[in-house]
N, C-alpha and C positions, 0 to 999 in steps of 0.2 A: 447601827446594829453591832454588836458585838456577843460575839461564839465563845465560850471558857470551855476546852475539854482538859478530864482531868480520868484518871482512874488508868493508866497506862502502868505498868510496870515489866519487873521479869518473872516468868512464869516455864514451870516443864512442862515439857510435850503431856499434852492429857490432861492437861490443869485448866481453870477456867479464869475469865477475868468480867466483871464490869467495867466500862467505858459510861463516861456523864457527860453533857454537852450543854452548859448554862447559857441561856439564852437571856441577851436584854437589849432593849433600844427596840422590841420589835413588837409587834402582836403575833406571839408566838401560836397561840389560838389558833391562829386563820394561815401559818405557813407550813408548808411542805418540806419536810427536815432529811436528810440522808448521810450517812458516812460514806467515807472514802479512805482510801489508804495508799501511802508510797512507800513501798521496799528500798533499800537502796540500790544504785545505780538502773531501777526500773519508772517507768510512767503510774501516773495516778492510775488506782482502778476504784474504780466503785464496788462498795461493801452492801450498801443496804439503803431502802427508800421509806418512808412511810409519810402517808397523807395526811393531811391538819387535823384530823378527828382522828387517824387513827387505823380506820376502815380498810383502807389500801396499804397492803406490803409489798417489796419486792427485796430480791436478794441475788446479789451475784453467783453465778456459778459454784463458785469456790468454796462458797461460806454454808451454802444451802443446807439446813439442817444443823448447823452448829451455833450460828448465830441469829440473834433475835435481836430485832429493835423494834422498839417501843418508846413513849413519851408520856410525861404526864404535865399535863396543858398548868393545871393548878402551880405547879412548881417551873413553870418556863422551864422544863430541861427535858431532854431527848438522852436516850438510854442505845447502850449495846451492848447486850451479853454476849460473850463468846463463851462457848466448849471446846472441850477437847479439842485442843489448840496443837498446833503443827508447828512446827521451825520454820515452815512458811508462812506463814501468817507472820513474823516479823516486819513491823512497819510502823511509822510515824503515820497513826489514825486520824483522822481530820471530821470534822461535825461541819455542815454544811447546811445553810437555808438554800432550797431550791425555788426556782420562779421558771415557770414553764416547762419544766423537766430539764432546765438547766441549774446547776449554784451559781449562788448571786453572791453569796456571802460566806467566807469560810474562817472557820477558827482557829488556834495558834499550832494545832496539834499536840496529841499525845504520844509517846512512844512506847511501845508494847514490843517486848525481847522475848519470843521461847525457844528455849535452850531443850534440846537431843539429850 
């Protein structure tokens, strides 16, 4: 299995980004996909869940209402919009295959900077 995320950059407070998560080695189809993200000198947190069709969302706390993830099965790749993005939301993004409501599988990271 191998995770490519890509669409990370620098961005102002208020601005928005897309995030990509190329999925291959898998049957993307039939897996359960989620982000995550690590700020520095903090622990992983979970950004965002969504189920193999689609059907099922969830979303952290934090992000609720600014961020969307989504997928589109046809192209193996797993999406995350962000909005109006905060100086916190600073972090190295991570795309993840989940197996039982855990990640089994994670990708190389993206890094996403917004600047005050």
């Amino acid at each position: 299995v191998q995770l490519q995320a890509s669409g990370g950059g620098l961005v102002q407070a208020g601005g928005s980004l897309r995030l990509s998560c190329a999925a291959s080695g898998v049957t993307f189809g039939g897996a359960n996909m989620a982000w995550f993200r690590q700020a520095p000198g903090k622990e992983r947190e979970f950004v965002a869940r969504i189920s193999w069709g689609g059907s099922s969302l969830n979303y952290g706390d934090s992000v609720k209402g600014r961020f969307t993830i989504s997928r589109d099965n046809a192209k193996n790749t797993l999406y995350l919009q962000m909005n109006s993005l905060k100086p916190e939301d600073t972090a190295i993004y991570y795309c993840a295959l989940v197996v039982s409501d855990n990640p089994k599988y994670w990708g190389q990271g993206t890094l996403v900077t917004v600047s005050s």
